[in-house]
N, C-alpha and C positions, 0 to 999 in steps of 0.2 A: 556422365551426367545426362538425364533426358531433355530433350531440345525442348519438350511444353510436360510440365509438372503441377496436377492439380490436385493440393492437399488440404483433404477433409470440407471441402466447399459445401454453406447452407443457404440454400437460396430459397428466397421468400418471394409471392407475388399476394402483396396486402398479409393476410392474418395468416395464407395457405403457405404451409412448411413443404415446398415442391422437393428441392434436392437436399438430402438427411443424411450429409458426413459423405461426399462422393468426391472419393480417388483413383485419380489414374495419371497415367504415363506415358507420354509418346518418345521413342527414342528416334535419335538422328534418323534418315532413310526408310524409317519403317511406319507400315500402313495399321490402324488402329480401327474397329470397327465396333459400334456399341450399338447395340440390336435392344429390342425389344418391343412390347405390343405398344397403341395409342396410346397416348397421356401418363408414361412412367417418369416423365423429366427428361427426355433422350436431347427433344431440342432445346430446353433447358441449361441444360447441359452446355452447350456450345453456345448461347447467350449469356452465358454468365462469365465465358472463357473470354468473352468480347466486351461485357460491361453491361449487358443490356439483360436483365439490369445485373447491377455488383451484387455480389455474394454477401449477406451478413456476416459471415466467416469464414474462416479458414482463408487457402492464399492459392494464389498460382503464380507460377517463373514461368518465361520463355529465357529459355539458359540459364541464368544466373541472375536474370533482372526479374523483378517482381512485376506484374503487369494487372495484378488486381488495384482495381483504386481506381486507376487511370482511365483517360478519357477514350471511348473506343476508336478516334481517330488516328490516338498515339498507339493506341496499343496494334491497329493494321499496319500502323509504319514502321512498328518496331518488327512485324514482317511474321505478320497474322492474315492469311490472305481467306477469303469466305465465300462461301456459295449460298448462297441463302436458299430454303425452301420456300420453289414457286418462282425461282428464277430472279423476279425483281430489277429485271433490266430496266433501261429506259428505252415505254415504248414508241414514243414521238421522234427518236432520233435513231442514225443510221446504224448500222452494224459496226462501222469506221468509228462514228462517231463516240458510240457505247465506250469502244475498245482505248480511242483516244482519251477520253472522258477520264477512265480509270487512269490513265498510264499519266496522268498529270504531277500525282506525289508519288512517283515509284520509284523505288532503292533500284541501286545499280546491281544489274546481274543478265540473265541471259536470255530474258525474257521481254519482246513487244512486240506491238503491234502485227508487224509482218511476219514476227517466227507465231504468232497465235493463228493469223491466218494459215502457213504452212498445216496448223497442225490439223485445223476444221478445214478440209478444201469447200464443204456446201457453204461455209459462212462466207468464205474468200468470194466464192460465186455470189452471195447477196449483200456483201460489203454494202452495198448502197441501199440495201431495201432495212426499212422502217423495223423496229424491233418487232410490234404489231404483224409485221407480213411474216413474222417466223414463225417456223412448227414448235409442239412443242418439246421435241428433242431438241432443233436449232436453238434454241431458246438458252436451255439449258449449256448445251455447246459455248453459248456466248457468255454464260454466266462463270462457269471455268475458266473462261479467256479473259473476262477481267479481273479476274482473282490472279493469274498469272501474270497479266504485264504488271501487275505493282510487287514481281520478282519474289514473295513471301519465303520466308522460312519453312512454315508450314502453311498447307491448307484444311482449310475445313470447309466437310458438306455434308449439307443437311438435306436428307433425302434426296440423294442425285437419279434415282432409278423410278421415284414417283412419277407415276399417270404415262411412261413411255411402253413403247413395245416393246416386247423379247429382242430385235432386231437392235434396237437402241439402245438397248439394257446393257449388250453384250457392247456395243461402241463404246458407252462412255465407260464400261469398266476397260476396258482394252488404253481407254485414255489413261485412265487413273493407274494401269499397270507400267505405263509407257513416261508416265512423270516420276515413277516412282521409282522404275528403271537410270531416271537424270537422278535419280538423289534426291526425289523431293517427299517431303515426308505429308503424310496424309491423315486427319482423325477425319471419320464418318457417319454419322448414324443414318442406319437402314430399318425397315421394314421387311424387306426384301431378302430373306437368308443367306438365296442362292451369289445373289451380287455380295451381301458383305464376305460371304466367306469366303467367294472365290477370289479376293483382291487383299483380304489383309493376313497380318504376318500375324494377328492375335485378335481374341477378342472378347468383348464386353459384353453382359447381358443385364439389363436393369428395368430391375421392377420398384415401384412405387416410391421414387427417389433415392433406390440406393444398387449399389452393384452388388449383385450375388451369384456373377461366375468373372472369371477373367483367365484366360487360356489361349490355348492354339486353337486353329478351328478343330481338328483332331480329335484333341481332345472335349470340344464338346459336343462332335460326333458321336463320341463312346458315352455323355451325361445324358441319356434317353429322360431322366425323372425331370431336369434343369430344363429341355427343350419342351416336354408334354405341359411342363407347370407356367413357364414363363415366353415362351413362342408360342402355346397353343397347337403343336404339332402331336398329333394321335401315334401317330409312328416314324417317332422323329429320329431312331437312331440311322434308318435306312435313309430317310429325306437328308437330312444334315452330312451321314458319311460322302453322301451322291454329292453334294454342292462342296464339300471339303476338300474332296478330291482333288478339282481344279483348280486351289488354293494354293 
């Protein structure tokens, strides 16, 4: 059975028909990434997994339980843990404080405060500094960290690799390699090829609200027509096999 199961989802915002019948599947432990260029429904997508807003139809389970409907509060603690794109900490309060903030409704499991710091040692050094005083990788760092201490089933993130450097790029996938390493399952959307491919176990490609690949990275190294039409890539079976490799 897949741990997050989203079937046939239509998501409106006012008259615009954004997501048109989009299915997918994350199973226990495995990393899922759904790629694609601006404005196809990607972060869509993962708002509507949250309620924000609800799907006109179709349905999604985490496990066996229905989670469409529900209020996106219940649906985090039913152990929907999020990264939002752009971060979206709080920036008035401290590193501590962000981290405690989150871990207020958190299910029991292996994750707080102090194994989050373990895992960012720069955040553990600015523990006390202001969200405001973070870079914008730390930023991000911290935004992982409060999606972990509320212990989640799965996580989701939305652009984790936007606006960082190559140097940082490679961090936080190295994160996302190392939670997924604990068993913690992951869905994604990137921009970014090189990061989604090199982190997940399968992936997604969607144009104009609907999915039209789903595979290993591998194999849509070898769909040169799939990456030139819908990434934009000119010479995409060389670009794609290069960044699949390390998958």
């Amino acid at each position: 059975m897949p741990l997050l199961a989203v079937n046939d989802i239509h998501t409106f915002y006012g008259d615009s028909h954004v997501l048109q019948g989009v299915t997918l599947a994350v199973e226990p432990g495995r990393v899922v990434a759904l790629l694609g260029r601006n404005g196809v429904g990607k972060t869509t997508t993962i708002q509507s997994i949250l309620g924000l807003p609800t799907p006109r139809s179709g349905e999604i389970f985490l496990r066996d339980r229905k989670i469409s409907g529900l209020p996106t509060y219940e649906i985090v603690r039913s152990g929907v843990g999020w990264v939002p794109q752009g971060h979206r900490i709080f920036p008035t309060l401290t590193v501590r404080e962000n981290l405690e903030l989150a871990a207020v409704h958190s299910r029991p499991g292996p994750w707080n405060v102090e194994r989050v710091l373990a895992l960012f040692p720069s955040l553990a050094e600015r523990r006390a500094l202001r969200g405001s005083f973070l870079s914008g990788g730390e930023q991000q760092m911290l935004a992982i960290g409060r999606a972990l201490v509320q212990n989640p089933d799965i996580v989701l993130m939305d652009e984790p690799s936007e606006g960082l450097s190559p140097r940082l790029v490679e961090e936080i996938g190295n994160v996302v390699l190392k939670l997924n390493g604990e068993g913690c399952a992951v869905y994604l959307v990137e921009q970014n090829l090189a990061f989604g491919l090199r982190v997940a176990h399968s992936v997604l490609v969607m144009n104009k609200g609907r999915i039209v690949f789903s595979g290993e990275p591998q194999a849509l190294a070898a769909d040169s027509e799939t990456c030139r039409q819908y990434l934009g890539l000119t010479k995409a079976k060389s670009k794609v096999a290069a960044a699949a490799g390390g998958a």
